[in-house]
C-alpha positions as a Markdown table, in Angstrom:
| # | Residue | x | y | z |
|---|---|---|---|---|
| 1 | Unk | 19.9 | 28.3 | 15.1 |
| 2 | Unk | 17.1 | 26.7 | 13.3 |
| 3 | Unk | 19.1 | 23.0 | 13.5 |
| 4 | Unk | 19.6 | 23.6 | 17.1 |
| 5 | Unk | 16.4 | 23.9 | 17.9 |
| 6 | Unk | 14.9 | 21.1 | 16.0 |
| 7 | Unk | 18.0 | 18.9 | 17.3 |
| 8 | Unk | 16.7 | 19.7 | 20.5 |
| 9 | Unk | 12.7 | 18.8 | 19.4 |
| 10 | Unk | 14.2 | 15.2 | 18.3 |
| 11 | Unk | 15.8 | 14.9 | 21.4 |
| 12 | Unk | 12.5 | 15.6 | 23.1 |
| 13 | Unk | 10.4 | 13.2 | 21.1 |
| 14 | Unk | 10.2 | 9.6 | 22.1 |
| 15 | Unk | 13.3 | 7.0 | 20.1 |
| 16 | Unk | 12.3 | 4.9 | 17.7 |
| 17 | Unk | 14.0 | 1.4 | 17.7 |
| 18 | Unk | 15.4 | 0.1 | 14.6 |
| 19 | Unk | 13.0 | -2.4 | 13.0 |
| 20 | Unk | 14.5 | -6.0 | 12.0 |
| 21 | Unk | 14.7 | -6.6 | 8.3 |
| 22 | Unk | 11.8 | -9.6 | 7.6 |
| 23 | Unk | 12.0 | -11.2 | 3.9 |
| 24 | Unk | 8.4 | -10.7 | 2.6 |
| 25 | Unk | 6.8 | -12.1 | -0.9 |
| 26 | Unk | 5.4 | -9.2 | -3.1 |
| 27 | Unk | 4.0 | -8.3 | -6.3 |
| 28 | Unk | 5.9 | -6.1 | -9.4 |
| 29 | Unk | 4.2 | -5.0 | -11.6 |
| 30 | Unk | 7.4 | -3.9 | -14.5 |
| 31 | Unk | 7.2 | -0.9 | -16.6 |
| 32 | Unk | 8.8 | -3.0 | -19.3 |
| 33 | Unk | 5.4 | -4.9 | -19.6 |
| 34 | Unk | 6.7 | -8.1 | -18.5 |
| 35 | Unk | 3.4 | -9.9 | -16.6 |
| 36 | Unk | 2.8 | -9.0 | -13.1 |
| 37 | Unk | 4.6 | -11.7 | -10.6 |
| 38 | Unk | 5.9 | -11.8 | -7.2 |
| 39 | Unk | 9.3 | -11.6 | -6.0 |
| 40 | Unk | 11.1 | -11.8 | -2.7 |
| 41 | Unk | 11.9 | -8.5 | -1.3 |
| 42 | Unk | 13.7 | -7.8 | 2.1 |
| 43 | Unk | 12.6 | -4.5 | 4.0 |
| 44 | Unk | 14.3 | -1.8 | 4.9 |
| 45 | Unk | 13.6 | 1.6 | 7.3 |
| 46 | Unk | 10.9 | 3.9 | 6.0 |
| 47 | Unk | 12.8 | 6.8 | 7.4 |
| 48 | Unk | 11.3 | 9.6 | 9.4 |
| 49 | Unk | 10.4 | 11.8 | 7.0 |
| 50 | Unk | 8.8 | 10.0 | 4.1 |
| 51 | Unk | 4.9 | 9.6 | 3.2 |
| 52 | Unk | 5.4 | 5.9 | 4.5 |
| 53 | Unk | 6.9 | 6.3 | 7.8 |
| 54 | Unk | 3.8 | 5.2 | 9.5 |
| 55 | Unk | 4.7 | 1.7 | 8.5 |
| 56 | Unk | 8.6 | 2.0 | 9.8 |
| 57 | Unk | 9.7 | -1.1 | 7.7 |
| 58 | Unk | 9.0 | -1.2 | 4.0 |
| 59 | Unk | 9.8 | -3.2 | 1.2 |
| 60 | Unk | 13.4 | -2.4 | 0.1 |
| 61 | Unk | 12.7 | -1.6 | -4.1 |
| 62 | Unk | 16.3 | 0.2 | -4.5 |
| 63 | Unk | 17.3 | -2.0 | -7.0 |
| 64 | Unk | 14.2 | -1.6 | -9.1 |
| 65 | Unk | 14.4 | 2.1 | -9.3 |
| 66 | Unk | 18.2 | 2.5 | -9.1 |
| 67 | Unk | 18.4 | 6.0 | -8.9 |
| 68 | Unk | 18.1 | 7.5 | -5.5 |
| 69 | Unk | 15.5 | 9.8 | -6.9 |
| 70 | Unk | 13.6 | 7.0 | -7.4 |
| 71 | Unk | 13.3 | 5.6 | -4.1 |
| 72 | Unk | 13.2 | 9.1 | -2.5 |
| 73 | Unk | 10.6 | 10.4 | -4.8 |
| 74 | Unk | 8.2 | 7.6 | -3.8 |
| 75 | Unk | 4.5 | 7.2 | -2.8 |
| 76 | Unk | 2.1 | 4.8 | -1.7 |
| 77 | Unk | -1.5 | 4.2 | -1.3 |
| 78 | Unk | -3.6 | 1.9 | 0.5 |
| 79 | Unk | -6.4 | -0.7 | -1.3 |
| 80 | Unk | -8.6 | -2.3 | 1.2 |
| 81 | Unk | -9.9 | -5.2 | -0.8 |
| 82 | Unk | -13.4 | -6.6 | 0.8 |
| 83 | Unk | -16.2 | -9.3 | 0.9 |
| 84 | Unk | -19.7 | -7.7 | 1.7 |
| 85 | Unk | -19.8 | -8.4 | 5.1 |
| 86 | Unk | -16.8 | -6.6 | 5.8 |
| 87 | Unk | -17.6 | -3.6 | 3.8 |
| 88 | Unk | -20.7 | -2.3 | 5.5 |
| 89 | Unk | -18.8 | -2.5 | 9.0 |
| 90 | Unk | -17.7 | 0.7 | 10.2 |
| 91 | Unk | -13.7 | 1.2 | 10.4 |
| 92 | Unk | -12.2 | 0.7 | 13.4 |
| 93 | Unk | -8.6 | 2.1 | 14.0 |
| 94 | Unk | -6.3 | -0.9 | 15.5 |
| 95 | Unk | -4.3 | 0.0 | 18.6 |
| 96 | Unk | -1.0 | 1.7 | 19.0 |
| 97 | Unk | 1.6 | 0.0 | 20.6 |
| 98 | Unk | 4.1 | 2.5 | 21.9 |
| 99 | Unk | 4.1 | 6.2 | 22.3 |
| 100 | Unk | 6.7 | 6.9 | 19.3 |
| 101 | Unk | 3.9 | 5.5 | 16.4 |
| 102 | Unk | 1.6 | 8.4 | 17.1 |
| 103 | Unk | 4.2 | 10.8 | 15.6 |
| 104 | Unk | 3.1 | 9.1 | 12.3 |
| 105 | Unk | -0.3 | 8.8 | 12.7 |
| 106 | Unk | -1.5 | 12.2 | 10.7 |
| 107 | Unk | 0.8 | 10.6 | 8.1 |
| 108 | Unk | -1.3 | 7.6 | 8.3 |
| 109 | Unk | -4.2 | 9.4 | 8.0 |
| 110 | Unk | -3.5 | 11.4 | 4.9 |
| 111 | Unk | -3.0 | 8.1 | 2.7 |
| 112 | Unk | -5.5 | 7.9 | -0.3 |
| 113 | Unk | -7.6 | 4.8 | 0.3 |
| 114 | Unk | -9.5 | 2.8 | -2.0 |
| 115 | Unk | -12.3 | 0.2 | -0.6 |
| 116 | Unk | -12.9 | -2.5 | -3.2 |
| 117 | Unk | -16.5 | -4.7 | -3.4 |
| 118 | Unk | -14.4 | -7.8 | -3.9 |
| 119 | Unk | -16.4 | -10.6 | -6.5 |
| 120 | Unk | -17.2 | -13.9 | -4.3 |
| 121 | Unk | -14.8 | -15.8 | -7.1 |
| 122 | Unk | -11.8 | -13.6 | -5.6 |
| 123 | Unk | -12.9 | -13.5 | -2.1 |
| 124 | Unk | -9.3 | -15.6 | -1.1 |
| 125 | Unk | -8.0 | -11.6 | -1.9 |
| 126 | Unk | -9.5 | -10.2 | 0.8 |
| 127 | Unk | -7.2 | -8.0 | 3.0 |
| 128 | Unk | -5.2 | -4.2 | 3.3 |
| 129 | Unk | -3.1 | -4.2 | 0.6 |
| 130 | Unk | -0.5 | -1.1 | 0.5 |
| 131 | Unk | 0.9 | -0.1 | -3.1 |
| 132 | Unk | 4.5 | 1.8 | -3.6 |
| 133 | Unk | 5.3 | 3.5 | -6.5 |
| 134 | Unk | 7.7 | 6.0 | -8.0 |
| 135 | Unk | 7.1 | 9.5 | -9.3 |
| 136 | Unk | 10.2 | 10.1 | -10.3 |
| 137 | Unk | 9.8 | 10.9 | -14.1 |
| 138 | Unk | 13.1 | 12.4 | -15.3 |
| 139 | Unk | 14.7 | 8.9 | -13.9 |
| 140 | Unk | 12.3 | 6.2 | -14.7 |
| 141 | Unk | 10.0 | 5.4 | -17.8 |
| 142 | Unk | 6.6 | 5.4 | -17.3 |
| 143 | Unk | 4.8 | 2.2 | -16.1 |
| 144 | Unk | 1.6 | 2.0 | -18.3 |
| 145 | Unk | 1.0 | -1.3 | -17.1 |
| 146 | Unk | -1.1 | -0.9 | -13.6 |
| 147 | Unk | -4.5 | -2.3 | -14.0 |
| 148 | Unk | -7.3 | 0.3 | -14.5 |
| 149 | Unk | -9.1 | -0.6 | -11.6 |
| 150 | Unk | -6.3 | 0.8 | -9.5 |
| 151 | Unk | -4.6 | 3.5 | -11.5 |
| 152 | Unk | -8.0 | 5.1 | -12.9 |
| 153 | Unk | -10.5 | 4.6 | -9.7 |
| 154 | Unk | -13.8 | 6.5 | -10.5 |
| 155 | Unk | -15.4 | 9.0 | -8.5 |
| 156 | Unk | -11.9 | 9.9 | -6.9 |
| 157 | Unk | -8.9 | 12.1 | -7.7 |
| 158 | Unk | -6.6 | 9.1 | -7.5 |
| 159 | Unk | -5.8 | 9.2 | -11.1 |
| 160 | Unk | -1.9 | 8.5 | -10.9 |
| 161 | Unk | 1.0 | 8.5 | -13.4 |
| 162 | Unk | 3.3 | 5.7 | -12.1 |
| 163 | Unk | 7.3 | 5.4 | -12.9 |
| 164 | Unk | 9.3 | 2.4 | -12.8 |
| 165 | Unk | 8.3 | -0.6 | -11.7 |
| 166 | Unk | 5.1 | -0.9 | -8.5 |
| 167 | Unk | 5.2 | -3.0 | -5.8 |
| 168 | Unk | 2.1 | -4.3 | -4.0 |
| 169 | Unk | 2.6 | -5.6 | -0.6 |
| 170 | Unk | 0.1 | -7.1 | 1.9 |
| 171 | Unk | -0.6 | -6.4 | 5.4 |
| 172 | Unk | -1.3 | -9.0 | 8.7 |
| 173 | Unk | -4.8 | -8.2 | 9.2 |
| 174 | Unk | -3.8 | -6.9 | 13.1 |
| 175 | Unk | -1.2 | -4.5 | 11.1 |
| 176 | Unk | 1.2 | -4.0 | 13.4 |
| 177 | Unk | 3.8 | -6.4 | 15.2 |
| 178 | Unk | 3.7 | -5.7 | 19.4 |
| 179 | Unk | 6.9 | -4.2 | 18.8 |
| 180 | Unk | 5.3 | -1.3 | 16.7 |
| 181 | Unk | 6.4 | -1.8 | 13.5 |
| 182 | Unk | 4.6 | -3.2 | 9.8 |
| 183 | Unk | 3.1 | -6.9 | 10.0 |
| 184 | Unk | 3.0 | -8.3 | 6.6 |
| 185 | Unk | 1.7 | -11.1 | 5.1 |
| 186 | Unk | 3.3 | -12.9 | 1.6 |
| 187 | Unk | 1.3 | -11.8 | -1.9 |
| 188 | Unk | -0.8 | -15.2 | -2.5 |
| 189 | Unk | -0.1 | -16.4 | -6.7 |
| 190 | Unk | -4.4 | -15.6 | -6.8 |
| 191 | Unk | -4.2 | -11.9 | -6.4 |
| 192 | Unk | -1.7 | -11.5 | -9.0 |
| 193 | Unk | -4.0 | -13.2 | -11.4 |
| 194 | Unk | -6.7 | -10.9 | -10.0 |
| 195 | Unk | -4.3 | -7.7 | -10.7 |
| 196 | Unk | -5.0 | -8.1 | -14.3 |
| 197 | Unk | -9.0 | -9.8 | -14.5 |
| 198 | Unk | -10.5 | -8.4 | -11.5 |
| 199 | Unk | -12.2 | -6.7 | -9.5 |
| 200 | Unk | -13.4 | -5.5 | -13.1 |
| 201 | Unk | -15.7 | -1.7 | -13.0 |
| 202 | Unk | -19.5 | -3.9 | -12.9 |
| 203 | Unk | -21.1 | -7.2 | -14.1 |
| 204 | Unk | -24.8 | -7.4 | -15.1 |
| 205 | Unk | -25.7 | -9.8 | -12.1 |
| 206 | Unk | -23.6 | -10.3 | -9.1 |
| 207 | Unk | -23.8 | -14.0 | -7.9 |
| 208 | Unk | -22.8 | -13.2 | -4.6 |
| 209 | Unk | -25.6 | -10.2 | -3.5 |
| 210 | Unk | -28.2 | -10.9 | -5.9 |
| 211 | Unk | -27.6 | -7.0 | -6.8 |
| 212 | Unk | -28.1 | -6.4 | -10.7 |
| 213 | Unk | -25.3 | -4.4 | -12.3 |
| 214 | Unk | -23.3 | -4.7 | -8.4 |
| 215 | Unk | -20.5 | -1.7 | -9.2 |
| 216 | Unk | -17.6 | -1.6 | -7.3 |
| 217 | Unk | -16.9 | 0.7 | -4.8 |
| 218 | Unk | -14.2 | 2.9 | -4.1 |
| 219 | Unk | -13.8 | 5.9 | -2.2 |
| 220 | Unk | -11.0 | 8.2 | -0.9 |
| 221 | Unk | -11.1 | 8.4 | 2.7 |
| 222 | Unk | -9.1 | 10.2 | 5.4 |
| 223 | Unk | -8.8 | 7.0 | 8.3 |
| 224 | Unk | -9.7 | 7.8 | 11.4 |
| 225 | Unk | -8.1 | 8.4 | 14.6 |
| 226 | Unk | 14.0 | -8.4 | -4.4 |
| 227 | Unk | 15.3 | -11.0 | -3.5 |
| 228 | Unk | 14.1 | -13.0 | -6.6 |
């Protein structure tokens, strides 16, 4: 009786169209240690049910995790890397499209979300950055290779343990394609450097503020309303 009924729910709510698969350029970083580097990744549906379904294309990481515990038993969270200017400006939520995203939107809203003080010398990083990874432990080996400055951000409870290999993608800076679904942009060869020397935790002088001992910010926030 129960599946009846939520049959009939799905039949009530509005269809979601299929996204097309886009090739995209991302970044790994390998639990094996090798360096972080990008790699070509075609995307795949997010699936109704999954922490990432606001997005409804992802980056297809099968292969990486081979299992399908590994894919299924998969996270993400959001780093909004930022020059000044653009981090004292309130957050404004972008438009929905159609009717069908706002089914995801409390799943949008739920995602851990770190804002980074981005160092002038990086400021080519700038953008919303989403990162997947894999908590599937009794399939994958730990990755103990995901820079502190994501992994261990202070003064939040986003303190993960990652499995397998992570993926960083980027996002368009209007987010969304007219059709509804993810807009991404490729991983530039800068911020993988960056994934491993910066942002760093603090400097004694920040060159680009003037601020002595300029730490970076992070915060976790509830937002508003390989194909090599």
């Amino acid at each position: 009786m129960f599946s009846s009924i939520s049959s009939f729910v799905k039949e009530l709510l509005p269809q979601i169209p299929e996204a097309p698969r886009v090739t995209i350029t991302a970044a790994r970083i390998a639990a094996d240690g090798t360096p972080p580097h990008l790699v070509r990744l075609s995307t795949r549906s997010a699936g109704d049910d999954a922490t990432d379904s606001f997005l409804f294309r992802i980056p297809d990481v099968r292969k990486y995790w081979v299992t399908e515990d590994g894919s299924q038993f998969r996270d993400i969270h959001r780093l909004e890397l930022q020059e000044l200017h653009t981090f004292l400006q309130p957050y404004n939520l972008l438009p929905l499209f159609h009717p069908w995203q706002g089914i995801h939107l409390r799943q949008r809203c739920r995602v851990p979300t770190q804002r980074i003080l981005l160092q002038e010398r990086h400021a080519s990083c700038a953008g919303v950055y989403y990162l997947f990874w894999s908590f599937a432990m009794d399939d994958l080996p730990r990755n103990k290779h995901v820079p502190k400055w994501i992994s261990d951000a202070p003064n939040t409870e986003m303190t993960h343990s990652y499995y397998g290999d992570v993926f960083i993608v980027k996002i368009a800076p209007h987010e969304y394609e007219p059709e509804g679904w993810a807009a991404y942009e490729d991983v530039s060869p800068t911020f993988v450097e960056a994934l491993v020397k910066s942002p760093s935790y603090g400097e004694e002088d920040c060159s680009f503020c003037g601020k002595s001992k300029l730490l970076r910010f992070m915060e976790r926030k509830k937002l508003p309303i390989e194909e090599e």
